[in-house]
C-alpha positions in Angstrom: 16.9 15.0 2.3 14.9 12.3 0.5 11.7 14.2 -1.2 8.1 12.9 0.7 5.1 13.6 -0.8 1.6 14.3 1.0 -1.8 13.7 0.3 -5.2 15.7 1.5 -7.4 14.3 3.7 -11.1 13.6 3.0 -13.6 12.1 5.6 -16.6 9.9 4.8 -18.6 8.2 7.7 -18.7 4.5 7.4 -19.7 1.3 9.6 -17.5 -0.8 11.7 -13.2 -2.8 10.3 -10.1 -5.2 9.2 -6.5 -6.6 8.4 -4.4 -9.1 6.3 -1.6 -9.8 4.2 -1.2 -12.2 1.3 2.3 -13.0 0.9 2.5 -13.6 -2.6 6.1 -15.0 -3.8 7.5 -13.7 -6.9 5.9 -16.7 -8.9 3.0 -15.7 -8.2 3.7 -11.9 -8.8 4.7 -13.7 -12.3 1.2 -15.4 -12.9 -0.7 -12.5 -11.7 1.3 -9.8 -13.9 -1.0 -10.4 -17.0 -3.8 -10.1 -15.5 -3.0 -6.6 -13.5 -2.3 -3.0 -15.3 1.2 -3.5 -14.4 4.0 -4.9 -16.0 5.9 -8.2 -15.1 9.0 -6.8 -13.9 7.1 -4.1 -11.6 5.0 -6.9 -10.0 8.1 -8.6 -9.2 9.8 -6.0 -7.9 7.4 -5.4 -5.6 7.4 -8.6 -4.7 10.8 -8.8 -4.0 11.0 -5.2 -2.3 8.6 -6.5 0.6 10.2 -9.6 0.9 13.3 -8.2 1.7 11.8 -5.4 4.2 9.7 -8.4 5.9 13.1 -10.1 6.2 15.6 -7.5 7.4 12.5 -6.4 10.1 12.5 -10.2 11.5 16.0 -10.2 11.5 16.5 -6.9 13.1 14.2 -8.2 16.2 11.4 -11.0 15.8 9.5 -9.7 19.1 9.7 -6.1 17.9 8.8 -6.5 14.3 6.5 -9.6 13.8 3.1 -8.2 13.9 4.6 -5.2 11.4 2.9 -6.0 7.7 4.3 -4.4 4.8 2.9 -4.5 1.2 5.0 -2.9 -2.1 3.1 -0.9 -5.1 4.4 1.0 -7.6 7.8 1.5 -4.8 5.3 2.7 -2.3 6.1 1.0 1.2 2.8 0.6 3.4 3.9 -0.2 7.0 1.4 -1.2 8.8 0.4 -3.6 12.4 1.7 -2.8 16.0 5.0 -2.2 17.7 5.7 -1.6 21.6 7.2 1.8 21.5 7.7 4.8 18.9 10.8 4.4 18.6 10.4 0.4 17.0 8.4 2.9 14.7 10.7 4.9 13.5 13.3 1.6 13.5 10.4 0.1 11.3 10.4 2.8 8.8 14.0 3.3 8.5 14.5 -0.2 8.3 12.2 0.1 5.1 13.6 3.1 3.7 17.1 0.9 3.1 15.4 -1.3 0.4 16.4 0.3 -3.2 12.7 -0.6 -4.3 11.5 1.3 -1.7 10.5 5.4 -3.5 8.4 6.3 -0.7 7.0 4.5 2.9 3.9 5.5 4.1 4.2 4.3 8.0 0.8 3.5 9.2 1.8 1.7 12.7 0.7 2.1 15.2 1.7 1.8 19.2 -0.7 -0.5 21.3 -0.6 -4.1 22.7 -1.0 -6.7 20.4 -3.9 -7.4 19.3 -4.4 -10.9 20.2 -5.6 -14.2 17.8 -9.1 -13.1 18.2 -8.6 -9.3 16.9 -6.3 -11.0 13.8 -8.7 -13.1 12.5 -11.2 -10.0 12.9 -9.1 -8.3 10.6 -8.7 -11.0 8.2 -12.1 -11.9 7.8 -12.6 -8.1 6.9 -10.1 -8.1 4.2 -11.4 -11.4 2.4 -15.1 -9.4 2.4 -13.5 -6.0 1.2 -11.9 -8.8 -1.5 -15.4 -10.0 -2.4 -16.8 -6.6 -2.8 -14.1 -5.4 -5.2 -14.5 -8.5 -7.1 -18.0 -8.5 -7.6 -18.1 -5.0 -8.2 -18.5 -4.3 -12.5 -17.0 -0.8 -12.0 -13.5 -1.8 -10.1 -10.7 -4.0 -11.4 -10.3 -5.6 -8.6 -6.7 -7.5 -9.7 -5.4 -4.3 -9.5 -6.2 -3.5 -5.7 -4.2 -4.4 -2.3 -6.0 -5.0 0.6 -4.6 -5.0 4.3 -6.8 -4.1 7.5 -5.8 -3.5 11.2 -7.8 -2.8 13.4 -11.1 -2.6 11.3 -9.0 0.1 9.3 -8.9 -1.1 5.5 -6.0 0.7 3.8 -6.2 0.0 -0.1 -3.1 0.0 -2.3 -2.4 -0.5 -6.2 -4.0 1.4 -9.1 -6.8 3.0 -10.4 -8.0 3.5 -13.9 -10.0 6.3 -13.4 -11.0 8.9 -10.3 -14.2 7.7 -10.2 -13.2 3.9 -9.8 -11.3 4.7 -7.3 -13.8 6.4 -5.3 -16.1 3.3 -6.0 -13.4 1.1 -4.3 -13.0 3.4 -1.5 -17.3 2.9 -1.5 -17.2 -0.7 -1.3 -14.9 -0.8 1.4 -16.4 1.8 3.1 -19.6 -0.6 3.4 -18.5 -3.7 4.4 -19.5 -5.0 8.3 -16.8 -3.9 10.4 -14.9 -1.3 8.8 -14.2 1.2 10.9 -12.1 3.6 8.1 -11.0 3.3 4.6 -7.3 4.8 4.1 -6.7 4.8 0.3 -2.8 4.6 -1.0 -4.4 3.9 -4.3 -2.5 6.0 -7.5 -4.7 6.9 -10.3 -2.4 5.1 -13.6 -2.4 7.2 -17.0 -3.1 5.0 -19.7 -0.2 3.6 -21.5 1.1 6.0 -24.7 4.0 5.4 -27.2 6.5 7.0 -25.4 8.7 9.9 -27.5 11.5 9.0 -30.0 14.9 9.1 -28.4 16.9 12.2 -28.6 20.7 12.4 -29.2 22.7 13.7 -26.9 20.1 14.1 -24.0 21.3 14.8 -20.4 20.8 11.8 -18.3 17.6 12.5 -15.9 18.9 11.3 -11.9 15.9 13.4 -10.8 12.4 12.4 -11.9 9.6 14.3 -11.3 7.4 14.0 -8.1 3.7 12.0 -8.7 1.3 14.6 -9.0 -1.2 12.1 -7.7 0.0 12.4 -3.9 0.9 15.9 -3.6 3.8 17.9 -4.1 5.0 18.6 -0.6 8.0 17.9 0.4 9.6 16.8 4.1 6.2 15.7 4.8 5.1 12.4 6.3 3.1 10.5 3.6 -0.6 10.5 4.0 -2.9 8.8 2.7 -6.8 9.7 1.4 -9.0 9.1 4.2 -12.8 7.9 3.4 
């Protein structure tokens, strides 16, 4: 059984919410690569990873599926939107699970009516000020932060360069008009190091070990931090 790793969950009280997602080709994963603390050929994996989820959900069923967002990091899968019934959200997640970029889905759908044009746009609007808050913050490399919001709910994705700057981003968030809750996916990334000289005769590794920085249980739905 595939390994899943959980998160604890922390609680912060915060104002009123959002959602959005920028769907960037992988040209644009290409121009943005420099820029990020990620290399070129993870920013266009991920690229291509939620490209082809998007796709095989819209071809699976375009009524069931088309308010479903999904947005790549790292090979973590963030699900999130509406669906009808729970067993489109399951569908959803197994659908995702299929990709070989996908190393872990956190499945953050959830089962309501849609939401409507007016409730979208809400949500939009949210993300493009959680954007604005990264970007002006001088503590938070914002180019290294994903942003989607559903229902006033902000969930941030990418990488942090510290504890502390993550915290901050989960902060800024956490203050913008509207947000209801900040759900952070956000990995904290070691600084790069020369990696080891190679050894002869070394058994191939088909196992790596699990990310320490979402837990280390197993069979577990994948949680995110809550703020």
């Amino acid at each position: 059984m595939t390994l899943r790793y959980a998160a604890a969950a922390l609680l912060l009280a915060m104002p009123l919410g959002g959602c959005a997602v920028a769907a960037v080709g992988a040209a644009g994963a290409v121009g943005l690569a420099a820029a990020k603390d990620k290399t070129l050929g993870e920013s266009v994996d991920d690229t291509t990873t939620s490209g082809e989820i998007k796709a095989k959900l819209l071809s699976e069923s375009f009524n069931r599926f088309a308010e479903v967002d999904v947005e790549v990091n790292d090979g973590l899968v963030l699900l999130s939107g509406r669906v009808d019934s729970p067993t489109d959200r399951v569908e959803a997640e197994g659908i995702a699970w299929t990709s070989v970029g996908a190393h872990d889905v956190a499945n953050e759908i959830k089962i309501e009516p849609a939401g409507g044009f007016v409730a979208n746009m809400s949500d939009e609007i949210i993300s493009g000020r959680v954007r604005a808050r990264l970007i002006g913050s001088s503590t938070v490399k914002s180019l290294n932060y994903n942003i989607e919001t559903y229902d006033r709910v902000v969930y941030l994705m990418g990488t942090a360069r510290s504890a502390d700057e993550l915290k901050r981003a989960a902060h800024e968030a956490s203050v913008v008009a509207g947000v209801k809750q900040v759900v952070s996916y956000v990995r904290i990334r070691e600084p790069f190091a020369t990696p080891p000289a190679p050894m002869t005769q070394a058994a191939p590794s088909y196992n790596p070990a699990p990310d320490p920085t979402y837990g280390t249980e197993t069979d577990a739905e994948l949680l995110g931090v809550n703020y």
